[in-house]
Every structure is written in C-alpha cells, then in structure tokens.
PAKOLBA-649246 format. One record per residue: residue in one letter; x, y, z of N, C-alpha, C, CB in turn; residue number from 1. Coordinates in pm, 1 decimal, padded with zeros to 6 digits, always signed. Glycine has a CB too. Layout:
N
ATOM   gukol         nu         nv         nw        cau        cav        caw         cu         cv         cw        cbu        cbv        cbw   drenfi
ATOM       A          X          Y          Z          X          Y          Z          X          Y          Z          X          Y          Z      NUM
...
This chain:
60
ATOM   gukol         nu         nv         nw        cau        cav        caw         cu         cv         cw        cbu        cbv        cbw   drenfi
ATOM       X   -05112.2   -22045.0   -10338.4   -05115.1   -21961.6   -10220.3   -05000.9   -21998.8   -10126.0   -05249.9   -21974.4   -10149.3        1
ATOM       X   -04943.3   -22161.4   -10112.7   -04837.5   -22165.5   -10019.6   -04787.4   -22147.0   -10044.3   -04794.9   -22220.2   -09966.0        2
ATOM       X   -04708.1   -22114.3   -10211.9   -04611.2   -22052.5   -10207.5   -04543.4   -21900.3   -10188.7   -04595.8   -22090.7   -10276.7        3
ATOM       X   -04674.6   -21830.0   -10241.7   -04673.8   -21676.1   -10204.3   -04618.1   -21677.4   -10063.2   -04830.3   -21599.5   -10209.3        4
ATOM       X   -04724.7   -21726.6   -09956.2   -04721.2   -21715.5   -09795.6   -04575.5   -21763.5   -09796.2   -04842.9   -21819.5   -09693.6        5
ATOM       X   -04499.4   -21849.9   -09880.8   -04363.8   -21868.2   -09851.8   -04283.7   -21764.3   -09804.7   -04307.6   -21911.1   -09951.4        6
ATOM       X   -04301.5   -21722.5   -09949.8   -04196.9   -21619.5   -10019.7   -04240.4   -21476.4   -09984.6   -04193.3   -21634.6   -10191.8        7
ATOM       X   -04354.2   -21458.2   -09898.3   -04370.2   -21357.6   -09778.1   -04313.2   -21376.7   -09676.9   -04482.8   -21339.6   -09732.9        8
ATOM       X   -04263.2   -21488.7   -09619.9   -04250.3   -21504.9   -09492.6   -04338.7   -21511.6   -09383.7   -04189.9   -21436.9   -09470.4        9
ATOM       X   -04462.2   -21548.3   -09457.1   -04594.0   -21535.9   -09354.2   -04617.2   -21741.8   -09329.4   -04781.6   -21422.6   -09468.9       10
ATOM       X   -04683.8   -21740.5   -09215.8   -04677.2   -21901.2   -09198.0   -04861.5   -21850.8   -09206.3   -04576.4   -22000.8   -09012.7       11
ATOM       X   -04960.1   -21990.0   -09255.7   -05085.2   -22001.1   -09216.1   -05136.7   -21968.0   -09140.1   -05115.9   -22068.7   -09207.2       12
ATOM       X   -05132.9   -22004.8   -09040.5   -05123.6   -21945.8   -08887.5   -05136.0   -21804.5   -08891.6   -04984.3   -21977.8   -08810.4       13
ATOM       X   -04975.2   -21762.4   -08897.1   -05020.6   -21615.7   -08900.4   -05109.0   -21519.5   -08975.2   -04936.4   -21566.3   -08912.1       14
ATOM       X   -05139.9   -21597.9   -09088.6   -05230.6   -21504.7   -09210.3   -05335.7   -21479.7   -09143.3   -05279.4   -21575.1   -09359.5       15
ATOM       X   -05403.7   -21663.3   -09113.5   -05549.8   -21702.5   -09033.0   -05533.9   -21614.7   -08883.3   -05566.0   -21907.1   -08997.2       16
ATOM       X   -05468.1   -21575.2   -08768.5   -05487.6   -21511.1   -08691.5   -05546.2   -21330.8   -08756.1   -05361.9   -21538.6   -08614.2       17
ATOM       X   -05445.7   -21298.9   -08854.8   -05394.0   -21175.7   -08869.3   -05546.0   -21102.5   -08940.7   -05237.4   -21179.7   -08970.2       18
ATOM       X   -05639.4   -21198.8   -08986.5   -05734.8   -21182.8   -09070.9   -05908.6   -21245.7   -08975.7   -05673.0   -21278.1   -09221.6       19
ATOM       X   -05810.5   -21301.3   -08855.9   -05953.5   -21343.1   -08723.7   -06021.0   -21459.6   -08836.7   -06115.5   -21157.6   -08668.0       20
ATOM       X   -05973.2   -21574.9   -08894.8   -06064.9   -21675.2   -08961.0   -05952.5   -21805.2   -08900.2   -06092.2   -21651.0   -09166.6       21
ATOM       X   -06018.7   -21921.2   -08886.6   -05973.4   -21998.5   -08830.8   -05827.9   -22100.7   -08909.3   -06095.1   -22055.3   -08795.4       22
ATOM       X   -05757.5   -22123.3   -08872.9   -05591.4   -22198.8   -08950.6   -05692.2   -22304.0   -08999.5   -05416.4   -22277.8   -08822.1       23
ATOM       X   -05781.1   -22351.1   -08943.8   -05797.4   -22515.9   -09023.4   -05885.3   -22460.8   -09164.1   -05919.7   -22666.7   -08903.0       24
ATOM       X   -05929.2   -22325.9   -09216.7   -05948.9   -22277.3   -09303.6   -05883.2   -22230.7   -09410.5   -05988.8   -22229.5   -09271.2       25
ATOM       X   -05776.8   -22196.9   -09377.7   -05681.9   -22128.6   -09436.7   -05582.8   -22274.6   -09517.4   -05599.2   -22021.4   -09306.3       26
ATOM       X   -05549.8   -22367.2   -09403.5   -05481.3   -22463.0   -09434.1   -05507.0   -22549.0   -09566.7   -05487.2   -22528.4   -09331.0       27
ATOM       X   -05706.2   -22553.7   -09558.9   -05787.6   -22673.6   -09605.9   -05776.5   -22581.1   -09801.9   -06002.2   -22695.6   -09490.4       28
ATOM       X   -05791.9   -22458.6   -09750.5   -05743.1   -22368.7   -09890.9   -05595.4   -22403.1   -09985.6   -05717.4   -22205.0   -09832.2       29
ATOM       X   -05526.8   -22407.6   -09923.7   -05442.1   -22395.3   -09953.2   -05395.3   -22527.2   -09995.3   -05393.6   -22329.8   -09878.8       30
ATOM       X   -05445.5   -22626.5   -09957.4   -05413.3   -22791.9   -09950.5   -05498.7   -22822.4   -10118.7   -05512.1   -22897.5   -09767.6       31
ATOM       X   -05643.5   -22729.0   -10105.9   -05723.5   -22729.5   -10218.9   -05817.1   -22825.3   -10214.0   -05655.1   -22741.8   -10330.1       32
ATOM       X   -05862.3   -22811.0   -10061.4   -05965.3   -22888.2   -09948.3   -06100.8   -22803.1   -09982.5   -05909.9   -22868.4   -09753.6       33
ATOM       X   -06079.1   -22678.8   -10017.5   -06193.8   -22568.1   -10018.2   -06180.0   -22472.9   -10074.3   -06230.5   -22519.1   -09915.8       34
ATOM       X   -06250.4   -22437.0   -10130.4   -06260.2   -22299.3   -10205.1   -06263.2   -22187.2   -10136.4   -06368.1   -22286.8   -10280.6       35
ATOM       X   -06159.5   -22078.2   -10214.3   -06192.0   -21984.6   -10155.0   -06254.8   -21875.6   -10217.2   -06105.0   -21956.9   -10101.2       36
ATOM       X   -06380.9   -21819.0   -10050.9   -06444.5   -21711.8   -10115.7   -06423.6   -21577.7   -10122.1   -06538.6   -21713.1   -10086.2       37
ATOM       X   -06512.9   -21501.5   -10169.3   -06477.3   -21346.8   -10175.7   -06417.5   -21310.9   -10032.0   -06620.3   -21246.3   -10210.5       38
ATOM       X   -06489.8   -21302.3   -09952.9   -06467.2   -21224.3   -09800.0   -06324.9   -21297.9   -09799.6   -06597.0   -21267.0   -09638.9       39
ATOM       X   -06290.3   -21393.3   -09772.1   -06181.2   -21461.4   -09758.0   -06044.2   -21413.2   -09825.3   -06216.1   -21580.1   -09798.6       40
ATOM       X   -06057.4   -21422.1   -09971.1   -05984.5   -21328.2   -10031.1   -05956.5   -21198.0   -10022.6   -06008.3   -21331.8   -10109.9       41
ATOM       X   -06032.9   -21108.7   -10025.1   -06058.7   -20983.4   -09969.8   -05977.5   -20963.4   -09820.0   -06220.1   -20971.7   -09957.0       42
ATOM       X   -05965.2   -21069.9   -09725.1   -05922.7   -21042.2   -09605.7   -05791.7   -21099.4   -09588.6   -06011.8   -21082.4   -09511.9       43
ATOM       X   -05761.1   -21210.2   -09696.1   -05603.9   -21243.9   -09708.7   -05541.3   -21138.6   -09786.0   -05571.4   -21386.1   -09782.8       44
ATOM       X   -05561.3   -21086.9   -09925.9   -05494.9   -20956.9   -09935.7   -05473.8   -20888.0   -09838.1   -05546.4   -20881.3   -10004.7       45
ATOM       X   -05569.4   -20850.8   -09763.9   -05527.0   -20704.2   -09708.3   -05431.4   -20772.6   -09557.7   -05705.3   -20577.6   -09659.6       46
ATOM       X   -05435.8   -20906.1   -09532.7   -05329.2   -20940.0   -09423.9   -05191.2   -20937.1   -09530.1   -05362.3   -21114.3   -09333.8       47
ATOM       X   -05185.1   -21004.5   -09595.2   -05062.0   -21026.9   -09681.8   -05017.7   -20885.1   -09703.9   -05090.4   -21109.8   -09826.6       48
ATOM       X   -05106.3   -20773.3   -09790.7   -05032.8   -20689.3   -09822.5   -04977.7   -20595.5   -09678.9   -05108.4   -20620.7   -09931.4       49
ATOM       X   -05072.2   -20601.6   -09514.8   -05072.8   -20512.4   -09453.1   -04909.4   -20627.3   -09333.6   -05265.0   -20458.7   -09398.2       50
ATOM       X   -04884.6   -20713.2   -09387.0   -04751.1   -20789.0   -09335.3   -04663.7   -20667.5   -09402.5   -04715.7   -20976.3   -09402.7       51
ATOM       X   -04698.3   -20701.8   -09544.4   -04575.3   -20618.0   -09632.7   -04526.8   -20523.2   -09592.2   -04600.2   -20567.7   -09749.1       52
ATOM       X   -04656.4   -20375.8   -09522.1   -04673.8   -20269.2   -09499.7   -04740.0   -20159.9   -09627.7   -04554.2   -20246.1   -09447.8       53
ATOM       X   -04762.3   -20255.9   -09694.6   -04878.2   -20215.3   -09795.5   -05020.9   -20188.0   -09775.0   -04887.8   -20304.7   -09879.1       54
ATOM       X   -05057.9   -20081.2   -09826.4   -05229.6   -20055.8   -09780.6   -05322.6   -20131.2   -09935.7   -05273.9   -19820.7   -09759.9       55
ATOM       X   -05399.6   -20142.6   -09884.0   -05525.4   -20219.8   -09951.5   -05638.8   -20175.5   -09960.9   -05557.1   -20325.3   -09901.4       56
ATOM       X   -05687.0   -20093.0   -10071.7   -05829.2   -20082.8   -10107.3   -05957.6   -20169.1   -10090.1   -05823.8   -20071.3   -10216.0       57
ATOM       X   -06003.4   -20156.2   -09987.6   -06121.4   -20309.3   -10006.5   -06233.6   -20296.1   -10112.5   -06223.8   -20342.9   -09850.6       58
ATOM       X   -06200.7   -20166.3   -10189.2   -06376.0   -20120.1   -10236.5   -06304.4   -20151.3   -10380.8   -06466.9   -19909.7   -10198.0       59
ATOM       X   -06158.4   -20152.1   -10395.2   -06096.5   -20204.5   -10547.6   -06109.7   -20331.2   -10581.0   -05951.8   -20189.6   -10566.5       60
C-alpha cells in the first residue's frame, strides 16, 4: 500500500483525512500493524481512485 500511495502522490494523512478514518490507522496498515478491513478498503479505493479523478462503484 505505501508504495501505491507513493506513486499516487497521496501521503497517509491525506488518504486517512480524505476517507474521515484516523492516520494512526492507516499508518499501523500500512506498517502491517493491522489488518485491513472491508469498510476500510472499500473507502481507500474510492479516496485513491477519487484523488485520481476516477469514479468508484461501491456496490462492485
């Protein structure tokens, strides 16, 4: 995942604001502190793709 958020140009921070879940969540993911769950996933796609300017199906 840190590297995607790299090579988006997205920092943690911004994902975790952009998606309303807290950075020390996002971080602890990504470190491989915690698993991540559905809702979570579900709500980092659609920040990641909606950075891009990509739309996101949530029901796909």
């Amino acid at each position: 995942m840190e590297a995607l958020l790299w090579e988006m140009g997205i920092t943690q921070h911004k994902l975790a604001v952009s998606i309303g879940v807290l950075p020390l969540g996002i971080d602890e993911i990504v470190h491989g502190k915690r698993a991540i769950d559905t809702d979570t996933a579900d709500l980092s796609a659609a920040g990641m793709s909606a950075s891009e300017g990509l739309a996101v199906d949530p029901a796909s």
